[in-house]
N, C-alpha and C positions, 0 to 999 in steps of 0.2 A: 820498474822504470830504471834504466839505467842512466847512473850519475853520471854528471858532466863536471869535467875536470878544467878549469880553469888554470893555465901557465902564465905568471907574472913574470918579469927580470926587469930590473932597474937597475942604472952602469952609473955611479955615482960621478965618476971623473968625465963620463961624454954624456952625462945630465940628458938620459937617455931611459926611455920604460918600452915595453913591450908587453902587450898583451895578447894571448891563445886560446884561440877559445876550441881547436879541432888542429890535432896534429898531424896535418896532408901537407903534399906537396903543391907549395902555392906559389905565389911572388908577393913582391908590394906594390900598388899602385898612388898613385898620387889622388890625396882626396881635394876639396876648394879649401882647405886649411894650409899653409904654408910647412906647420908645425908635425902635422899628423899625414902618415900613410895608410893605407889598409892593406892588410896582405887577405888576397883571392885565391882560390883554386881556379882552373881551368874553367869551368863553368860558370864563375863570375862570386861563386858563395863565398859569403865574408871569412875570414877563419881567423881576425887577431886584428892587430891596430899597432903602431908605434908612435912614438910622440919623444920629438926633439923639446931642449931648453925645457923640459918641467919645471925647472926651477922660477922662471918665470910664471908659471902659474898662481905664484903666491897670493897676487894680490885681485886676480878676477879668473871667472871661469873660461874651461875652454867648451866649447861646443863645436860639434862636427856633425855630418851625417853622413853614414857610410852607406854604402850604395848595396 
């Protein structure tokens, strides 16, 4: 079975996360969350997520659903 490599980065001064789950060429799109994008390939397959103000998550959770 071949492993799957998960890419994190978090930008502490633009309180910014990014997460990879498939490193193709994709975009982001806008998910019903304000906070969170998703980035798609061509096809529409998820491949990552970002998320503005984390810092705000301190004190409740975020939930999304990516498409």
């Amino acid at each position: 079975m071949e492993k799957k490599i998960i890419k994190l980065w978090y930008d502490p001064e633009g309180d910014f996360l990014e997460v990879t789950f498939d490193r193709k060429v994709g975009y982001f799109r806008e998910t019903d969350n304000d906070q969170v994008m998703e980035k798609v390939d061509v096809e529409g397959n998820v491949l990552g997520f970002s998320i503005i103000k984390v810092g705000s998550l301190k004190n409740h959770p975020l939930e999304v659903s990516l498409k």
